[in-house]
C-alpha positions as CSV (number, residue, x, y, z in Angstrom):
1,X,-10.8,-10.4,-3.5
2,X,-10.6,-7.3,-1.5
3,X,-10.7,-3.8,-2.9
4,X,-10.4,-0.4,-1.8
5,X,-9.2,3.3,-2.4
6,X,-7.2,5.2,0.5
7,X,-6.0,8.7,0.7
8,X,-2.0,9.0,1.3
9,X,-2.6,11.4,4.4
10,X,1.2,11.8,5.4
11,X,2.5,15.1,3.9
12,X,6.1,13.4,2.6
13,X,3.6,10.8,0.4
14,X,4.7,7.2,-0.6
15,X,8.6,8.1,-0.2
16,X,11.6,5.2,0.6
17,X,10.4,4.5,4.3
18,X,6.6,4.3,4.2
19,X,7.0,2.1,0.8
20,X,9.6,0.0,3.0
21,X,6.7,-0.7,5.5
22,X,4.1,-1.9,3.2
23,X,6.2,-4.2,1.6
24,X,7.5,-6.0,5.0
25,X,4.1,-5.7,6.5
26,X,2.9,-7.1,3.0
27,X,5.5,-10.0,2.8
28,X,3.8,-11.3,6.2
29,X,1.1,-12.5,4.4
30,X,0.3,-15.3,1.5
31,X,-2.1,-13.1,-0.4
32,X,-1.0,-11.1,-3.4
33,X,-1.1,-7.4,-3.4
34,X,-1.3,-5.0,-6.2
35,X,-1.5,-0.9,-6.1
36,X,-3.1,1.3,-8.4
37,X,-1.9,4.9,-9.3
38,X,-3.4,6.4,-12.5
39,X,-3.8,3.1,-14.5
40,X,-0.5,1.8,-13.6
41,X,-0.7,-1.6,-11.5
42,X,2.7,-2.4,-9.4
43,X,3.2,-5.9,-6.7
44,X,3.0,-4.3,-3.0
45,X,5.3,-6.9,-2.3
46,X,8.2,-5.2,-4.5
47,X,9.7,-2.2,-3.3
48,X,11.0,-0.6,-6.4
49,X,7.1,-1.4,-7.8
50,X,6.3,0.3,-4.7
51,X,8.6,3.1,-4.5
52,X,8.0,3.5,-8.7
53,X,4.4,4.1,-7.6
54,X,4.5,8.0,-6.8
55,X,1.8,8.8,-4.7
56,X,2.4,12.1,-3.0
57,X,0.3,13.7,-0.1
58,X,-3.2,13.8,-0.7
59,X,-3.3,11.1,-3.6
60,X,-5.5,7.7,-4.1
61,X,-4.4,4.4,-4.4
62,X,-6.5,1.3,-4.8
63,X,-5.5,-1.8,-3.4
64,X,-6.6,-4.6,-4.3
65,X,-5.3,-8.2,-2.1
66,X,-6.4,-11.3,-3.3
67,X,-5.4,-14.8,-1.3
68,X,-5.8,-16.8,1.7
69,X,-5.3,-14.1,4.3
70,X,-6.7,-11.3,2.0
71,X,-9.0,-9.6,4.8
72,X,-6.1,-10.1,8.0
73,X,-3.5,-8.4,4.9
74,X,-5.7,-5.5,4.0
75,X,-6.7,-4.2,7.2
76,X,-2.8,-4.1,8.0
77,X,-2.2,-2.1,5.4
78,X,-5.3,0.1,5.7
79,X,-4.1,0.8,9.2
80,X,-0.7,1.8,9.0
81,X,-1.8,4.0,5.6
82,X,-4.3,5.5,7.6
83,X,-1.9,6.4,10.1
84,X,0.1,8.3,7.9
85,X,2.6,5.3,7.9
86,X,3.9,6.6,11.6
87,X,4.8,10.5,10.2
88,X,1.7,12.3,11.0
């Protein structure tokens, strides 16, 4: 299992299109993939768990991915979070 916290560094936060990317980036892989906001766990493979999420600019997440492909999964996700998901 792989775990981690990220800061959301684009200033529009986890809106429709940067929620749109994890999940297809996400549905790549075999792992499973869950976000944390505030308690609340959601499948990053579902975008209305993903959209339900709110994390605006400047929030933490954790991710946690869990599978086969865990490590290849989470540094794709890490990447395009810490590229402010294309925006920045």
């Amino acid at each position: 299992m792989v775990r981690q916290t990220v800061r959301i560094v684009n200033k529009a936060g986890l809106h429709t299109r940067p929620a749109a990317m994890l999940v297809k980036i996400a549905s790549k892989f075999k792992s499973e993939f869950f976000i944390e906001k505030d308690g609340y766990s959601i499948n990053g493979k579902s975008i209305i768990g993903v959209m339900s999420i709110g994390a605006p600019y400047d929030s933490e997440i954790i991710l946690q991915f869990e599978g086969v492909d865990e490590e290849e999964m989470a540094e794709a996700i890490y990447t395009v979070i810490a590229r402010g998901f294309e925006e920045l």
